[in-house]
N, C-alpha and C positions, 0 to 999 in steps of 0.2 A: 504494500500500500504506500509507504513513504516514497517507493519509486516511482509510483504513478502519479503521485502531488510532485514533486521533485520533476520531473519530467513533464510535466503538464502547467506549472506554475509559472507565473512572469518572476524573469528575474529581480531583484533589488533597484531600484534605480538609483543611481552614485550619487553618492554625497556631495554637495555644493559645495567651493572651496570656502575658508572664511572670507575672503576678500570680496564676496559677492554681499558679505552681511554687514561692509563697512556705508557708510553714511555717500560719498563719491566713491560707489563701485563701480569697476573695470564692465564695460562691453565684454571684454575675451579675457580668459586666465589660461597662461601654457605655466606646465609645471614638466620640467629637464629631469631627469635621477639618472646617475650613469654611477656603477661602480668600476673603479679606475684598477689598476693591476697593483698600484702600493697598497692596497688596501682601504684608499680613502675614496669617499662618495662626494660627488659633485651635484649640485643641485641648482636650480636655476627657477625661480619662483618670475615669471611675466606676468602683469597687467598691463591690458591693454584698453586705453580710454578713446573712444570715436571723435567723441565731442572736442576734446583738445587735441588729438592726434597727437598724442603721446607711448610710449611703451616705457614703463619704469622696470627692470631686472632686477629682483633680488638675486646675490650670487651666494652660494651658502659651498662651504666645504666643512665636512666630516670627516673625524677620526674617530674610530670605537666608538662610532654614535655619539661621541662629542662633538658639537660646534667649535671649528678649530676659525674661519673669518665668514665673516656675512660683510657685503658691500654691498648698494645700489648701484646699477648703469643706467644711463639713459639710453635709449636706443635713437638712432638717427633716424632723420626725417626717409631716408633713404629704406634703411630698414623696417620701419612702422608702414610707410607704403607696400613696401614686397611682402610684409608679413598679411597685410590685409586683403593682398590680390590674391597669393595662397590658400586663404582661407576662404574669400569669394567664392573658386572656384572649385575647392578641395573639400570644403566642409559641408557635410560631415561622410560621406563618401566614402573620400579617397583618405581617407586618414586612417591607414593601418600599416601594419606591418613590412620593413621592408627588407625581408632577409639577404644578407650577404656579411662576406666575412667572418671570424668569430666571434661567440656571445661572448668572450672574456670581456671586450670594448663595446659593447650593445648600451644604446642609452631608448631609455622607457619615455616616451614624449604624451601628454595625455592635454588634451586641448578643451576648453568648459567653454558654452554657450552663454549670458547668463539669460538670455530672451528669446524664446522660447528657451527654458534650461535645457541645455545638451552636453552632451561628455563622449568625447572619443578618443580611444587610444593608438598607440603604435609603435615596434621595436625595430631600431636600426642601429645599422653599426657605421660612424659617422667616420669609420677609419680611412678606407679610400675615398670619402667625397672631401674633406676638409677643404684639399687646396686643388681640386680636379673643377676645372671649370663648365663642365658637362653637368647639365642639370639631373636629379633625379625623383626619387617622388615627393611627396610633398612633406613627410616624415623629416625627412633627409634633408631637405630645402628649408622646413623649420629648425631644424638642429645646427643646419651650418648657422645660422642667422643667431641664433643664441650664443653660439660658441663665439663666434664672430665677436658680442656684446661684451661673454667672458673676457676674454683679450684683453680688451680696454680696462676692467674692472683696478682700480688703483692698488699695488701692494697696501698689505697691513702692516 
């Protein structure tokens, strides 16, 4: 019987990020998770606002599920446009999965609507696209664009 409820039942729908519950919340939230081969996790918290055409990046890195630096970026005018054409055309779709390479370097990309709310995920491995100037899916076209952000993010 549980497997006929269990296989017949809608799944959960995802949890809202907080940032949807703030007072000026974000149009789009992309939330980055890569774990890296030292051991430490990268994380990349985006909001992205319509109305000001802004994209703020929290950048977080982890040790043993420690907070080791959190910085903000700005994203450029340049990148807040290509993230929104992406999503124009990508969301909610084409936003999955885009295997290549291996999962050691795999980062988890999950992108929140908040109007209509929607939530869609995707794992790619951002290893050979970083500096290849051949586009690929929109997984991969959102992760170079964050990594991108990381870059700039100012030592601690």
């Amino acid at each position: 019987m549980n497997f006929l409820k269990k296989f017949f039942s809608k799944p959960e729908p995802p949890e809202q990020p907080p940032e949807f519950s703030r007072e000026e919340a974000p149009e789009w939230f992309i939330q980055f998770k890569q774990d890296l081969v030292d051991g430490t996790t990268s994380e990349i918290r985006l909001s992205l606002h319509d109305t000001t055409h802004e994209g703020l990046a929290q950048v977080i890195t982890r040790a043993g599920g420690e907070m080791k630096r959190s910085v903000t970026v700005e994203l450029t005018r340049q990148e807040f446009d290509r993230l929104k054409v992406i999503l124009g055309f990508s969301f909610p779709d084409d936003i999955t999965d885009a295997p290549a390479g291996t999962e050691e370097e795999s980062a988890t990309i999950a992108v929140f609507k908040r109007e209509p709310f929607m939530m869609r995920s995707g794992i790619c491995n951002l290893a050979g696209w970083l500096d290849s100037k051949k586009s690929g899916p929109p997984v991969v076209e959102i992760g170079k664009i964050l990594i991108e952000a990381k870059r700039r993010a100012p030592a601690a």
